[in-house]
C-alpha positions as CSV (number, residue, x, y, z in Angstrom):
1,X,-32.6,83.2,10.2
2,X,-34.9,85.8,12.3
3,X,-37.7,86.8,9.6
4,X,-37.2,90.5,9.9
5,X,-33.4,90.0,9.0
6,X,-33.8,87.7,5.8
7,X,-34.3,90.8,3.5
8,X,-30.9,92.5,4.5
9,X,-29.0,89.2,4.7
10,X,-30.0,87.8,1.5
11,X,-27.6,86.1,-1.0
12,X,-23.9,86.3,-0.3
13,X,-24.4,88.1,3.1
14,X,-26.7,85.2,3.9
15,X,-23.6,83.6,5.9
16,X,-23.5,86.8,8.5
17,X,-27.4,86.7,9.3
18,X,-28.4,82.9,9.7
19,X,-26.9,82.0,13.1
20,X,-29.6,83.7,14.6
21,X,-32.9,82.4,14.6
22,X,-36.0,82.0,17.0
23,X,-36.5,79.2,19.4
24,X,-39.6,78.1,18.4
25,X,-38.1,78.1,14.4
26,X,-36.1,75.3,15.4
27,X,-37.0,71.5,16.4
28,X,-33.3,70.5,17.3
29,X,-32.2,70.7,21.3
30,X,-30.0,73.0,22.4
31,X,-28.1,74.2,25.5
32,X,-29.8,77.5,27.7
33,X,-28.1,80.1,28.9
34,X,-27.4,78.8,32.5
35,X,-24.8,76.3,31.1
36,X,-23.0,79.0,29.7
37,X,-19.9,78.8,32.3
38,X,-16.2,77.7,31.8
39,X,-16.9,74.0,31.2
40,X,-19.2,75.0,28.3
41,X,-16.3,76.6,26.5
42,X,-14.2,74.2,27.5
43,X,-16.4,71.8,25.8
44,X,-16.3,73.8,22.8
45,X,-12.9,74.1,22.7
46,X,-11.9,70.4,22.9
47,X,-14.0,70.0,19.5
48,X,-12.6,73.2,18.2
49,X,-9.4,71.4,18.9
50,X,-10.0,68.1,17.3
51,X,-11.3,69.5,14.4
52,X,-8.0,71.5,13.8
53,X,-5.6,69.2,15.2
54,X,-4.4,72.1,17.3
55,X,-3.9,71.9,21.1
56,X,-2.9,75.8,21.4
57,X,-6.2,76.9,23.5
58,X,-5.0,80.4,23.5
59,X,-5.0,81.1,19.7
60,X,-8.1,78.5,19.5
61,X,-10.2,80.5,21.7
62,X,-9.3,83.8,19.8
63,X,-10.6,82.0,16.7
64,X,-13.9,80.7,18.5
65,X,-14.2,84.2,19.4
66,X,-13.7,85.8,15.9
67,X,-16.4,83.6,15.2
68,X,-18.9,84.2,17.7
69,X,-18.8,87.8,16.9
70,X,-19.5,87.3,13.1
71,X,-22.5,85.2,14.3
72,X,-23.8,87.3,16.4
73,X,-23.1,90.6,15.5
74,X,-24.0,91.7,12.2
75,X,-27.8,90.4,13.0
76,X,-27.7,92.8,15.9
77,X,-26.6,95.5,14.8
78,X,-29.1,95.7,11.3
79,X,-32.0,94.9,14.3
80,X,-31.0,97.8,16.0
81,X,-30.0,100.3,13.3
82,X,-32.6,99.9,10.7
83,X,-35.8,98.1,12.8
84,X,-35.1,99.9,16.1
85,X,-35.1,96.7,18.2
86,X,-32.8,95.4,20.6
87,X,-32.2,91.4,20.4
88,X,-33.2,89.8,23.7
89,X,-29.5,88.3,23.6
90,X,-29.6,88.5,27.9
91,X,-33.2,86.5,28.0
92,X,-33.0,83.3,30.3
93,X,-34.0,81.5,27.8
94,X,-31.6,82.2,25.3
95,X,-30.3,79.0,23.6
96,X,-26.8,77.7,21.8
97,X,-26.5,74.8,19.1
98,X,-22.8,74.0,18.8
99,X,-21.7,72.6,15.7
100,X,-19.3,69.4,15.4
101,X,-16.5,72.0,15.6
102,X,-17.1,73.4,18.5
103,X,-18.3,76.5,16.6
104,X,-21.9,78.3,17.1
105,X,-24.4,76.6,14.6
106,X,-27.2,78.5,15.6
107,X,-28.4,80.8,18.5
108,X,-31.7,80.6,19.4
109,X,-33.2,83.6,20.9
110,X,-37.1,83.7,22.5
111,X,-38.1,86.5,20.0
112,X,-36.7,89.1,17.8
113,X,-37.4,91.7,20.6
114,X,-39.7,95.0,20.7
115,X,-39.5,98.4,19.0
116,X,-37.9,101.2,21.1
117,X,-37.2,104.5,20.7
118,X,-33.2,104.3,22.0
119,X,-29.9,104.9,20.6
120,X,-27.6,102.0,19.0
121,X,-25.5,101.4,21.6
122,X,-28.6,101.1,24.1
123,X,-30.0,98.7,21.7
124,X,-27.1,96.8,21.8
125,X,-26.9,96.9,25.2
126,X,-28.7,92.9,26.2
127,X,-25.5,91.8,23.8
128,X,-22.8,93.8,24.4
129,X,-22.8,94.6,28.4
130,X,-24.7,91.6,29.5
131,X,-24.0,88.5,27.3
132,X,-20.8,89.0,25.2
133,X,-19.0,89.9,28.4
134,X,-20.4,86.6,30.1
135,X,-18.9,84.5,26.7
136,X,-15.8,86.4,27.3
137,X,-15.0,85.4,30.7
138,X,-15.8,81.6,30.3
139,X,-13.2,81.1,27.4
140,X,-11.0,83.3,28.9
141,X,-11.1,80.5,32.0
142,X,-11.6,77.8,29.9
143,X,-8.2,78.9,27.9
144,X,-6.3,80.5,30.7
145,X,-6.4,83.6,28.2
146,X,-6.5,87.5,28.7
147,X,-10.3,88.7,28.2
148,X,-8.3,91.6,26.2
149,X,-6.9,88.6,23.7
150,X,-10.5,88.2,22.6
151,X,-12.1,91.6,22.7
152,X,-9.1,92.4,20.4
153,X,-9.6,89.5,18.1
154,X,-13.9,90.3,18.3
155,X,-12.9,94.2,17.7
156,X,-11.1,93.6,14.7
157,X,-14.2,91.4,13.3
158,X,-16.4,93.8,15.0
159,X,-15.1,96.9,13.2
160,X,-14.8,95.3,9.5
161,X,-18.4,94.4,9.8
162,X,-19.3,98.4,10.8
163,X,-17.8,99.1,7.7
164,X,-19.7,96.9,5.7
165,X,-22.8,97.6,7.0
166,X,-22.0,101.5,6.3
167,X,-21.3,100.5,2.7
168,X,-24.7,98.9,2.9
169,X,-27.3,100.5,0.3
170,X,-29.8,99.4,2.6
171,X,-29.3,102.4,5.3
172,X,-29.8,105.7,5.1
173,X,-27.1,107.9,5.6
174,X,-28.0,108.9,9.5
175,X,-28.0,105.1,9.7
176,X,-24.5,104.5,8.5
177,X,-23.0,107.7,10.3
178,X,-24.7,106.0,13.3
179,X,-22.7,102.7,12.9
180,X,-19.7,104.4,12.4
181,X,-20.1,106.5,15.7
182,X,-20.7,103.2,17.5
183,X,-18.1,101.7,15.9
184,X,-15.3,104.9,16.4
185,X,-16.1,105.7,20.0
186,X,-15.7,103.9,23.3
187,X,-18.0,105.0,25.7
188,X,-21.6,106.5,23.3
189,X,-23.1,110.0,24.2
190,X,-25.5,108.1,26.9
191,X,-23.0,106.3,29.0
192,X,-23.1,102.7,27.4
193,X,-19.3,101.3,26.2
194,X,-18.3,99.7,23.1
195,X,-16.2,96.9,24.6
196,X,-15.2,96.1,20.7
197,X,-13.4,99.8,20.6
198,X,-9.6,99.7,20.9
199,X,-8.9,96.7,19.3
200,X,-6.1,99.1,17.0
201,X,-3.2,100.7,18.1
202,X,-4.1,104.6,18.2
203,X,-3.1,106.2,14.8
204,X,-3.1,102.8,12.9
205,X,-7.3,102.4,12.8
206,X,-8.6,100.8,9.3
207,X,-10.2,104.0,8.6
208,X,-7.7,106.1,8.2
209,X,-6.7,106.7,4.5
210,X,-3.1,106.2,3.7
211,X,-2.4,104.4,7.0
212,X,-2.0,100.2,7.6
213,X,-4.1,99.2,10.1
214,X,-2.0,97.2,12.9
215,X,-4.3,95.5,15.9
216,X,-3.0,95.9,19.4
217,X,-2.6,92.2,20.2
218,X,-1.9,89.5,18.1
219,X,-4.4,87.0,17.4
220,X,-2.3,83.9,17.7
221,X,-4.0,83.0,14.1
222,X,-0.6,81.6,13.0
223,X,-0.4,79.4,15.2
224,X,-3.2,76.9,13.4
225,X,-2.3,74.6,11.4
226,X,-2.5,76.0,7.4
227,X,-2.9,79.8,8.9
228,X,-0.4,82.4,9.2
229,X,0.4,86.0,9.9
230,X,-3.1,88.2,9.3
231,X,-2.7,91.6,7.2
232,X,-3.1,93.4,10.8
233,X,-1.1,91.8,13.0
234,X,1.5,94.1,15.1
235,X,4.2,91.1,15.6
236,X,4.6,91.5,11.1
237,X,4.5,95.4,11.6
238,X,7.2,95.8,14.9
239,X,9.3,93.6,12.5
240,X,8.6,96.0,9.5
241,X,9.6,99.0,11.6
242,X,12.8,97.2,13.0
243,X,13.8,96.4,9.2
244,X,13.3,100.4,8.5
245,X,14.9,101.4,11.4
246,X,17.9,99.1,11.1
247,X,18.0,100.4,7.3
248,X,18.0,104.1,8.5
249,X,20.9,103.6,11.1
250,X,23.7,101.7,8.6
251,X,23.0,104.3,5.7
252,X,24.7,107.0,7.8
253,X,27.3,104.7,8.4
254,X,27.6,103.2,4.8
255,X,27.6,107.1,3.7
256,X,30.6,108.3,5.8
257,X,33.2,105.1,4.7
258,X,32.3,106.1,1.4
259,X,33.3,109.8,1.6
260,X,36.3,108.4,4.1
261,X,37.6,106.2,1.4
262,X,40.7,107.0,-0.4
263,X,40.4,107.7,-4.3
């Protein structure tokens, strides 16, 4: 884990901090960031595959994705909000360890960047405009899969992990509102996008009280073996509203053969 994290990440949030450590922290070899094309992920997805027993690439990439971006993430975004430093996730020298599953085991970046005096989303700039987007498009090759498939599944991650950070008695309260506005807003005050935004349907966001959050596109999890549906997913909730509606239409009718009947 980056030394500047530890404190934030400790105990059980130890899991969402660790992935990311500094090169010269680690002895073990690890792939750079030039190999980081289609056969890379392809690679990672015929181990993600074995270790599942799945051969559904689509909803194995969506998972591999989910992943990624609790990996990667929550590091970033604590380096930015409460140190000020953007991670030099879109350095040349960037590194991966892959796991026997085909997951991330650890990320190894050069350093854990500079101060600046910069917003969150400029901060977050090296990972979100530069490398994620370069992740995205070689599993979306690798799987024949719609990038939007796994910025949906990465924006559903993306935006629990906003709130937990929020609910975090480790920021300030400018802090959390500032995750929040990341988090709620496409395109920030100074031009830079949130390619995570969108991932619900409009009107159905986890934030709103009183309202079931439904993601736009289904993340295929049900389709691994021993998953099934998740608590967001739209294909559960289009069958809920088909149930209401179909309830709503035959009590009319069930209403008016009762009055019609004979006594």
């Amino acid at each position: 884990m980056i030394a500047l994290l530890a404190p934030f990440f400790a105990g059980p949030l130890r899991p969402f901090g660790e992935r990311l450590t500094i090169a010269a922290q680690s002895a073990q070899p690890s792939a750079s960031a030039e190999t980081l094309d289609h056969s890379w992920a392809d690679a990672c997805l015929a181990r993600l595959a074995q270790a599942l027993s799945c051969d559904d690439r689509r909803a194995l990439a969506a998972a591999w994705f989910r992943d990624y971006t609790l990996a990667v993430l929550p590091g970033a975004l604590v380096a930015a909000t409460l140190h000020r430093r953007s991670l030099p996730f879109d350095h040349p020298a960037l590194g991966w360890q892959v796991a026997a599953d085909g997951r991330l085991a650890r990320l190894l970046l050069p350093d854990d960047g500079t101060p600046a005096a910069a917003t969150l989303p400029r901060l977050l700039s090296p990972l979100l405009a530069r490398h994620l987007p370069q992740v995205v498009a070689a599993f979306a090759v690798a799987a024949r899969v719609s990038p939007r498939l796994l910025w949906c599944t990465g924006g559903v991650a993306a935006a629990g992990i906003a709130r937990q950070l929020a609910a975090h008695p480790g920021l300030a309260a400018a802090q959390k509102e500032e995750v929040l506005a990341w988090s709620g807003n496409a395109v920030s005050a100074d031009g830079f996008g949130n390619p995570f935004h969108g991932a619900f349907r409009p009107g159905a966001e986890p934030w709103l009280p009183g309202v079931a959050a439904v993601r736009r596109i289904c993340c295929l999890n049900h389709r691994l073996p021993g998953e099934g549906y998740c608590g967001t997913c739209p294909l559960a909730a289009d069958a809920r509203a088909r149930a209401r509606l179909s309830g709503a239409q035959t009590a009319p009718a069930r209403a008016t053969a009762a009055t019609a009947t004979p006594r």
